[in-house]
C-alpha positions as CSV (number, residue, x, y, z in Angstrom):
1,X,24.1,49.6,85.1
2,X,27.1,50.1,83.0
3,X,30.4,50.2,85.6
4,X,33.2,52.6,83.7
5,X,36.5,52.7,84.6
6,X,37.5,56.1,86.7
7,X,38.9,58.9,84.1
8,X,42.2,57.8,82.8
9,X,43.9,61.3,83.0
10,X,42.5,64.1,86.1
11,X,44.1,66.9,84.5
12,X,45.9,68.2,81.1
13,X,44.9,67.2,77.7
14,X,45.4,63.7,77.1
15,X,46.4,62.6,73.6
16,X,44.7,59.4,72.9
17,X,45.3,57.3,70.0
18,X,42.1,57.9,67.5
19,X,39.5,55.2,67.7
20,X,41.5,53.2,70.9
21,X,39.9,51.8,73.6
22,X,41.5,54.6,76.0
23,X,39.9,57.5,74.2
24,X,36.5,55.3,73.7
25,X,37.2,54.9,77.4
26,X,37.4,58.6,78.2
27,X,34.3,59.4,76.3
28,X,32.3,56.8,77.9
29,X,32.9,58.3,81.3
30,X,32.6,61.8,79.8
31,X,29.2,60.7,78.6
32,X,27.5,58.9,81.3
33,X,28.3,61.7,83.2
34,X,26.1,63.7,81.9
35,X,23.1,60.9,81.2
36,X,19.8,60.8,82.3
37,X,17.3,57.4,82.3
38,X,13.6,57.7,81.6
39,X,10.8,55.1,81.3
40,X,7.8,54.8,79.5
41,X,4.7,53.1,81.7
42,X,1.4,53.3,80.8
43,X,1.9,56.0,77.8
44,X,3.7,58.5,80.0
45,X,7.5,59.3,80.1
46,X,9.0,59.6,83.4
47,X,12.0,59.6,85.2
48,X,15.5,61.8,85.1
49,X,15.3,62.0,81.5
50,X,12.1,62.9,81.3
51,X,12.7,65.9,83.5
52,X,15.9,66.6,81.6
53,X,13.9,66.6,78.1
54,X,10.9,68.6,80.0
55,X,13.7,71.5,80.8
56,X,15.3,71.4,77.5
57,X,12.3,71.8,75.4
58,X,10.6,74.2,77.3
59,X,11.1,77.1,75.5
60,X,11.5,75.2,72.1
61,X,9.0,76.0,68.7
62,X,10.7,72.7,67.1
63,X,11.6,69.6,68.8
64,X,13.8,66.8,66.0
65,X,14.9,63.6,66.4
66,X,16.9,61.7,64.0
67,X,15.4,58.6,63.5
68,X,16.8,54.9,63.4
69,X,13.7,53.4,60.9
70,X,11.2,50.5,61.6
71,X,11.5,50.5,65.2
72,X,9.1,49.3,67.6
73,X,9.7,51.3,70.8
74,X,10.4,54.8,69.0
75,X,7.4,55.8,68.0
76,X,5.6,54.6,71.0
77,X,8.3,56.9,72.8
78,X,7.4,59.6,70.4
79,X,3.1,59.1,70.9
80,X,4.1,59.9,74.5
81,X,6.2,63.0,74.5
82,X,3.7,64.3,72.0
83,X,1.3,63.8,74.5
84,X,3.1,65.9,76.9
85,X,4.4,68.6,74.3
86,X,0.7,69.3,73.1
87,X,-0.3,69.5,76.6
88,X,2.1,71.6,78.4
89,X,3.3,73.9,75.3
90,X,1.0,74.0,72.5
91,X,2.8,71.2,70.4
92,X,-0.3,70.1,67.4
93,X,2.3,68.7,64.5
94,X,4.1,66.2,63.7
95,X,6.2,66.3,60.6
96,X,8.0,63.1,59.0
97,X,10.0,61.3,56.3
98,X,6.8,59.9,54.5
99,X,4.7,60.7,51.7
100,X,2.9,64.2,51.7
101,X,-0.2,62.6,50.1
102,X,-0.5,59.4,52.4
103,X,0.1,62.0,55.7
104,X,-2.8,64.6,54.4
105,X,-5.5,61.5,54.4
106,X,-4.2,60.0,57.6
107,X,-4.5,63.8,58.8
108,X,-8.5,64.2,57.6
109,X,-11.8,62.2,57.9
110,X,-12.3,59.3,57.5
111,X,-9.0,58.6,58.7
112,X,-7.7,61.1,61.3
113,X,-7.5,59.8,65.0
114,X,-9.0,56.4,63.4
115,X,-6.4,53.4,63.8
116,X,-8.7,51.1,62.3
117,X,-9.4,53.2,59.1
118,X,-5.7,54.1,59.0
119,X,-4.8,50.2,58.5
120,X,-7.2,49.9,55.9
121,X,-6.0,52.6,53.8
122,X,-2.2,51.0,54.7
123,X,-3.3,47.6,53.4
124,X,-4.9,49.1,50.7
125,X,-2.1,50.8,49.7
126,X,1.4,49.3,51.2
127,X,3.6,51.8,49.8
128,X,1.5,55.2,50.7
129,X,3.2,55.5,54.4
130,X,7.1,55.1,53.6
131,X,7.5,53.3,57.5
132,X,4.0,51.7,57.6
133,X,4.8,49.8,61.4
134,X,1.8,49.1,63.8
135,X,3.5,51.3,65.5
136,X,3.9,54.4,63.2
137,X,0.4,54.0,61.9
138,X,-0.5,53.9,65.9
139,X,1.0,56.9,66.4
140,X,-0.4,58.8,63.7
141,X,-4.2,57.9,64.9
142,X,-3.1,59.3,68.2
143,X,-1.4,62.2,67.5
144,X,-4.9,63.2,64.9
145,X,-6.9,62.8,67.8
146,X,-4.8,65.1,70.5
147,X,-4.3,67.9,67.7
148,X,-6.0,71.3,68.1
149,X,-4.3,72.6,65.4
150,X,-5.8,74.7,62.6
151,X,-4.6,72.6,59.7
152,X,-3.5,68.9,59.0
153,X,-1.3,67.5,62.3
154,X,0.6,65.1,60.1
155,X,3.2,66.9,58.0
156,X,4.6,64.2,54.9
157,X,8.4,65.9,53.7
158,X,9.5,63.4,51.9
159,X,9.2,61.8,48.3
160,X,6.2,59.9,47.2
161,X,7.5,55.7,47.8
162,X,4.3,54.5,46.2
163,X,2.2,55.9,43.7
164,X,-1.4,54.3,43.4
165,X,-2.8,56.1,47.0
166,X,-1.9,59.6,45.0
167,X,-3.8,58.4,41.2
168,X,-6.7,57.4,43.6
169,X,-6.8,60.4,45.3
170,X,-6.4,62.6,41.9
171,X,-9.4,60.1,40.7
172,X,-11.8,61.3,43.0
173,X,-11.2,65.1,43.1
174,X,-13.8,67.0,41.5
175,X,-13.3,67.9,38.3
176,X,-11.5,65.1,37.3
177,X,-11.6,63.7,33.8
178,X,-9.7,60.4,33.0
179,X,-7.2,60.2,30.6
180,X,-5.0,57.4,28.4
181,X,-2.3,58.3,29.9
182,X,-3.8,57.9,33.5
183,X,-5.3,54.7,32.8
184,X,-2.3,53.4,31.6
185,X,-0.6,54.3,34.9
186,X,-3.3,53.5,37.1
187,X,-3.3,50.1,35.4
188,X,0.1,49.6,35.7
189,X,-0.1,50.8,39.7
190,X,-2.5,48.2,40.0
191,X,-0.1,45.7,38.9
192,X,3.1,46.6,40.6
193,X,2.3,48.8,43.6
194,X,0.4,46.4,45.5
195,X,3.3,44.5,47.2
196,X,5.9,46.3,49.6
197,X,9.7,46.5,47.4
198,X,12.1,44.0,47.9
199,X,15.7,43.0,47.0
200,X,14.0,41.2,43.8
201,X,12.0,43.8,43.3
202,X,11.9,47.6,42.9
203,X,8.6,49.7,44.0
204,X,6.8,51.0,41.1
205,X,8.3,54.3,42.0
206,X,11.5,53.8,40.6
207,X,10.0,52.1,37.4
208,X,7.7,55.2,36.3
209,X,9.0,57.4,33.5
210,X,8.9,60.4,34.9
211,X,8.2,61.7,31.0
212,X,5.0,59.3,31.8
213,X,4.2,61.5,34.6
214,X,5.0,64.9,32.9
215,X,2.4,63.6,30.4
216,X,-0.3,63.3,32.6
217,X,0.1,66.6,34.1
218,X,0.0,67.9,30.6
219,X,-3.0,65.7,29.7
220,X,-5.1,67.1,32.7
221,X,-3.7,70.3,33.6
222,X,-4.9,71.1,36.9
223,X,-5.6,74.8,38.1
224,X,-2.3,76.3,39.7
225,X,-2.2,75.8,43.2
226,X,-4.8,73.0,43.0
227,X,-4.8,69.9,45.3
228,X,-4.3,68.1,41.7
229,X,-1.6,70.3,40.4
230,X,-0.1,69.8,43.7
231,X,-0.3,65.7,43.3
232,X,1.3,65.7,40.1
233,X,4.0,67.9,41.2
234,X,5.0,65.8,43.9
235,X,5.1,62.5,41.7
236,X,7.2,64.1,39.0
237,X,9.8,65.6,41.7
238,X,9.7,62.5,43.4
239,X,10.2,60.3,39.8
240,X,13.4,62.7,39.4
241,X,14.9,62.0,42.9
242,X,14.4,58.4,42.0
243,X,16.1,58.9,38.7
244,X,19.1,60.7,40.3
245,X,19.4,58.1,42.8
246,X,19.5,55.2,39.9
247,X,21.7,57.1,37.8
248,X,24.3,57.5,40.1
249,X,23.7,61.4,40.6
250,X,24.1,61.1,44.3
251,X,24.6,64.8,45.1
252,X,21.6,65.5,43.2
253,X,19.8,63.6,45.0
254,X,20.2,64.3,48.5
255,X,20.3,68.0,47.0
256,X,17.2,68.3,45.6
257,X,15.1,65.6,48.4
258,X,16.4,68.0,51.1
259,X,15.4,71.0,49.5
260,X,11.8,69.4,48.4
261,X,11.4,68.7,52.7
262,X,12.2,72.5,53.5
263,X,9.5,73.6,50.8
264,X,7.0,70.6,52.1
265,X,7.8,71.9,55.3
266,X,7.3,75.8,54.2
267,X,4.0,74.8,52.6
268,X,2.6,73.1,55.9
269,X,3.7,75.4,58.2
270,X,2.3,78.4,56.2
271,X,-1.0,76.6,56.1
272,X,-1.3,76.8,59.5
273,X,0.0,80.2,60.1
274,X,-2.7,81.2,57.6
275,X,-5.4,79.6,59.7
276,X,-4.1,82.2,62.4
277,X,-1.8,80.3,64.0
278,X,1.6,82.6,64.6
279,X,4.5,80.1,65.2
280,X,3.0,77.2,64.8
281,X,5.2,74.1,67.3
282,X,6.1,71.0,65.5
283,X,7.6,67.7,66.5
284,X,9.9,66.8,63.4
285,X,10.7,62.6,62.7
286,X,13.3,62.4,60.2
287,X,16.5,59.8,59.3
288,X,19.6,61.2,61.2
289,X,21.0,62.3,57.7
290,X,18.3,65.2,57.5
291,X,18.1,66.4,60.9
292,X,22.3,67.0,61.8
293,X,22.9,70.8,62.1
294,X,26.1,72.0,60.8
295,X,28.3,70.1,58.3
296,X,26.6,66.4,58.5
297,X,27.8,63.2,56.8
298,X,26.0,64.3,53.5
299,X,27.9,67.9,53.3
300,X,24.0,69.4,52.8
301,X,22.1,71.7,53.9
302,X,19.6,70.0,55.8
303,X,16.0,70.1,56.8
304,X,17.4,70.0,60.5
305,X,19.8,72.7,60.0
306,X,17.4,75.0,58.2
307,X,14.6,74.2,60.9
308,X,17.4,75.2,63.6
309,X,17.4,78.7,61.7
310,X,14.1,79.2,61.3
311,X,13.1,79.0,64.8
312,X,15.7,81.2,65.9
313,X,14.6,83.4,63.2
314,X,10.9,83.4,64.7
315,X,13.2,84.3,68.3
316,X,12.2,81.0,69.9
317,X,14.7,77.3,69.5
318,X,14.6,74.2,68.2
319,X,16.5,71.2,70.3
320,X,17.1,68.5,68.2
321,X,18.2,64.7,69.6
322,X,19.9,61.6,67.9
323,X,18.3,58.5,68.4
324,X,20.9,55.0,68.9
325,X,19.7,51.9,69.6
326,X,21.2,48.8,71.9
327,X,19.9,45.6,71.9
328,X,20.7,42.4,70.1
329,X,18.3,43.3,66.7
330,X,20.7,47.0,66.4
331,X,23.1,48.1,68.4
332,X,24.8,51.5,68.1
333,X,28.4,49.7,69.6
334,X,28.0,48.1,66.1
335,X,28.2,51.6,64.1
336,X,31.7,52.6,63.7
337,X,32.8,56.1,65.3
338,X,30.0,55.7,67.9
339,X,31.1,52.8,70.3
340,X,31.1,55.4,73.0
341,X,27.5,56.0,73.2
342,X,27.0,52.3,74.0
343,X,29.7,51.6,76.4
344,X,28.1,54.4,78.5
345,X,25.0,53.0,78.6
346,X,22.8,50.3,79.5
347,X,21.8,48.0,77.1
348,X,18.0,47.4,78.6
349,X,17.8,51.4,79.7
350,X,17.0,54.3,77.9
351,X,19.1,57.0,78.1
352,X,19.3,60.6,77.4
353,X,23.1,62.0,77.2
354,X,23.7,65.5,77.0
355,X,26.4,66.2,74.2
356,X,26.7,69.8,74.9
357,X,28.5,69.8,77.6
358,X,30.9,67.4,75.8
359,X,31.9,70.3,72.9
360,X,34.0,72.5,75.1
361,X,36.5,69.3,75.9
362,X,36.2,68.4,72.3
363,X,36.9,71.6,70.6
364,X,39.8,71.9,73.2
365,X,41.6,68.4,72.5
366,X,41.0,66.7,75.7
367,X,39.9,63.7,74.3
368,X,42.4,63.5,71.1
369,X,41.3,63.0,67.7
370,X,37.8,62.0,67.0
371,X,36.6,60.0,64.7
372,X,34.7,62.1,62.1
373,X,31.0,60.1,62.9
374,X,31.3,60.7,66.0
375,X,31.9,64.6,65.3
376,X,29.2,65.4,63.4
377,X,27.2,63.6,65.8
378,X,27.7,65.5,69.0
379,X,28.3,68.7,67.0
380,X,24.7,67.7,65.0
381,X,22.7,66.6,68.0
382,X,22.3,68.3,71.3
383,X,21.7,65.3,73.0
384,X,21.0,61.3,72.0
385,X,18.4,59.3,72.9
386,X,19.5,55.6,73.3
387,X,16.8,53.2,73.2
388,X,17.7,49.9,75.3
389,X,16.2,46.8,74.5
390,X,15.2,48.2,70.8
391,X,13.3,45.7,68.6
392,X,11.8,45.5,65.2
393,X,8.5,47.3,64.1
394,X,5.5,45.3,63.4
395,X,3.2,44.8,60.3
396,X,0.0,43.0,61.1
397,X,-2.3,46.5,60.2
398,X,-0.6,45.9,56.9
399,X,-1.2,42.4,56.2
400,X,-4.7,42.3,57.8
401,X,-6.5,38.6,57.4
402,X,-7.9,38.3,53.5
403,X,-11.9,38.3,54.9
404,X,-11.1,41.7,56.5
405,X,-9.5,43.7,53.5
């Protein structure tokens, strides 16, 4: 157990020097004060934390984390407070930063709830799930097999990464007549969309023209609203948040990838609702960048902020958390601005720290000047979830042995 020193000032409004040790200090105490541990044994969550997070969501149509990426332990975490959000409140979604294509097969037969038949598709097509992890691809399987909902459990809102799992699926539609353009594409898929990216190598994403793309749709010219029409769509909006990025049109695209994850959410959520279900309860997965509320590091709009909105518009809440990781692979004391959140906790625990009751002091000066990170993140999150012990994903589902694929 972390051992803080006692608070440096008992009353007034200390003034401490931005970023020093005495005001990290202060905000350590301040935070373990209001921390919580919790366990995972056996699939189930348990412990203070657990209770804390059982109060908080109670009452909640949206529960978001902001997501550190490839971790092992976070999705197991996640599998299991699914498992208790389905069962105590009605939870059936879960909606991520992945591929909208990739998510809808894992979502239906053959795949859904099947592990197996969700690592085959994955090694079939490395670049379909944008965090393909054992234990993401795990997850998935189980969270397709506790659904009841009336419509796909596994939401994609994010950007195509690969390209050849969405040609495939447009290839065996009904209806579908091949092209020279699609062949051409499908051949070139084949070529370079095989092999996760590397630093030697782009994904085959960033190396389609999007005019390329805009010709095929052209070419076949799928019905409106069609599963086809709705393929294409997504490539060519995903080509041009891939162009913006390389081009050095930043703001453009974070502006237009945030937007495309409120419509990708829009479109699943109104699925469901028009299978009869009212206010449909999803558990959202997302980077930290599109889950702060408020003004975030990216000065967006985000998916998180607009989700916060929505449920409040429906006359429920969302509670959204931050996830930080300790441990020699990542550790949060690493990140700068948020060197609190690890000297007030253990670095083999997992934690839950309340931030809200940390705003007042804030907003009132207490603690001095804080760095801006650090601002954003307990004005952005109403709580953080700080996974001890973190380590690396896995891969083996994707690189099963070559008799098997």
């Amino acid at each position: 157990m972390v051992v803080l020193a006692p608070a440096l000032v008992a009353q007034g409004k200390p003034k401490f020097a931005s970023g020093s040790p005495e005001q990290q200090q202060a905000l350590a105490q301040a935070m373990h004060e209001n921390s919580y541990t919790l366990s995972l044994q056996d699939g189930k969550l348990s412990g203070p934390g657990m209770d804390f997070l059982a109060q908080r969501t109670e009452k909640a149509q949206f529960v978001l984390f902001g997501e550190e990426h490839f971790v092992k332990e976070f999705p197991e975490f996640l599998t299991a407070l699914f498992t208790y959000l389905h069962a105590q409140h009605g939870f059936n979604y879960l909606a991520l930063e992945s591929d909208p294509v990739s998510a809808e097969a894992a979502s239906r037969p053959p795949l859904r709830g099947n592990l197996e038949a969700i690592g085959r598709y994955a090694a079939r097509y490395p670049n379909a799930f944008t965090f393909p992890s054992d234990q993401e691809l795990a997850m998935f399987a189980a969270v397709g097999r506790m659904s009841s909902g009336r419509t796909d459990p596994v939401w994609g809102l994010d950007q195509s990464f690969g390209v050849l799992h969405a040609l495939d699926r447009l290839q065996a539609l009904p209806g579908f007549r091949p092209t020279a353009k699609f062949s051409e594409l499908r051949a070139q898929g084949a070529k370079l969309d095989l092999t996760r990216p590397d630093e030697d190598r782009p994904d085959f994403m960033e190396k389609v023209k999007t005019s390329d793309l805009e010709e095929l749709r052209r070419a076949m010219n799928p019905p409106a609203g069609s599963e086809a029409a709705f393929i294409l769509d997504n490539l060519i909006s995903s080509s041009e948040i891939y162009g913006d990025y390389e081009s050095g049109r930043y703001y453009d695209n974070g502006f237009v990838r945030e937007e495309q994850m409120k419509h990708l959410f829009l479109r699943e959520y109104r699925a469901a609702q028009a299978r009869g279900e009212r206010t449909p309860k999803v558990l959202v997965k997302m980077g930290h960048w599109h889950v702060f509320r408020g003004s975030g590091p990216s000065y967006l709009q985000t998916l998180g902020n607009f989700v916060t909105e929505f449920a409040t518009a429906n006359g429920m809440e969302a509670y959204s958390l931050g996830v930080y990781l300790r441990g020699p692979w990542r550790d949060v004391v690493q990140q700068k601005g948020l060197e609190p959140i690890a000297l007030a906790t253990d670095a083999g625990a997992w934690t839950i720290i309340d931030f809200r009751p940390l705003r007042a002091r804030v907003a009132t000066g207490e603690f001095g000047k804080l760095d801006p990170t650090l601002l954003a993140n307990i004005y952005g999150f109403d709580a953080a979830l700080v996974l001890g012990g973190a380590t690396a994903g896995t891969d083996a589902l994707l690189h099963p042995p070559a008799a098997s694929k």
